[in-house]
N, C-alpha and C positions, 0 to 999 in steps of 0.2 A: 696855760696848762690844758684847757679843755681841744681837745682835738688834735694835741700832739698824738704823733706815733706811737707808739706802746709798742713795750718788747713781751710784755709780762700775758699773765692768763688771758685776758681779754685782746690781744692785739688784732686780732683778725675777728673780733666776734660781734653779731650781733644785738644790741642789748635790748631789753622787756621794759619798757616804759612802763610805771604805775601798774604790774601787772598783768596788761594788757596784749594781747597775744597781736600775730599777722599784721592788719595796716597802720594798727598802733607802733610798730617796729620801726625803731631807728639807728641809721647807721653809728658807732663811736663817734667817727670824725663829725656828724651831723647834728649832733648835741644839742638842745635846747639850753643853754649857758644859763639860764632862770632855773630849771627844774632842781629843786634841793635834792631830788634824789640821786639824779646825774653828775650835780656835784659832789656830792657826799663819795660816789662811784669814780670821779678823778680823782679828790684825794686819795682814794685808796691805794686805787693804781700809780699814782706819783712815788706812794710811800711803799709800793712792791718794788717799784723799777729803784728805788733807791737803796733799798735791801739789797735786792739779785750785784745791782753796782757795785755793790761793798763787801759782796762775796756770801749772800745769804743764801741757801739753795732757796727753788719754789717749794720745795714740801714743808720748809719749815717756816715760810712764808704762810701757807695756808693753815698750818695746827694754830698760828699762833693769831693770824684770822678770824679763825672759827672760835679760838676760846676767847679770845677778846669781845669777839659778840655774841658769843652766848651767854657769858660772866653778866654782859650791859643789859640784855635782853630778861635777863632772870631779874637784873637788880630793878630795871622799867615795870615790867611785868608778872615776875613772880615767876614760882618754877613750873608751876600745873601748866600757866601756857606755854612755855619754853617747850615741857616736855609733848604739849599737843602740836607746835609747830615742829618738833625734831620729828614725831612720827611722821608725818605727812609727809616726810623730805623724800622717804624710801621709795616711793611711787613717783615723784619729780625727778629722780636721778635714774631710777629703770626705765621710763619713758622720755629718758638719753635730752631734759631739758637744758643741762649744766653741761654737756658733751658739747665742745666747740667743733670735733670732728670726728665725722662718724665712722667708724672702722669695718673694711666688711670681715665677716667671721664666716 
């Protein structure tokens, strides 16, 4: 699985290792096969591309995503964190981090 092609969000993108921003950066196909978080981020993708297969749009891919881990994230951590990590999100997504491609305007 790990390094296969992707059709889904990620197919072309570069993914954040452990957080870590620039030489930390590694390519999908170049995957460290050990890092649990990269695999955690193949199953993902395996179980997107098998959605979209079976006729799932991406949008409802992604609602059901998002509440699946935020549902696990609340039940891990409680909701005070949940809602301290949902704010922070707004400033990661207007500084275009989750944008795989950038659009001029």
């Amino acid at each position: 699985m790990l390094g296969d092609k992707r059709r889904g969000p990620l197919a072309h993108a570069t993914v954040r290792v452990e957080g870590n921003i620039g030489t930390d950066m590694e390519c999908f196909e170049d995957i460290d096969t050990k890092n649990p978080t990269l695999k955690a981020l193949d199953l993902i993708l395996a179980a997107w591309d098998e959605g979209v297969d079976t006729g799932v749009e991406p949008q409802q891919m992604a609602y059901a995503a998002l509440f699946t881990a935020l549902t696990d994230l609340v039940a891990i951590y409680g909701e005070d964190a949940v809602i301290h990590l949902t704010r922070g999100l707004e400033k990661r997504v207007v500084e275009g981090e989750f944008t795989l491609t950038r659009r001029d305007q």
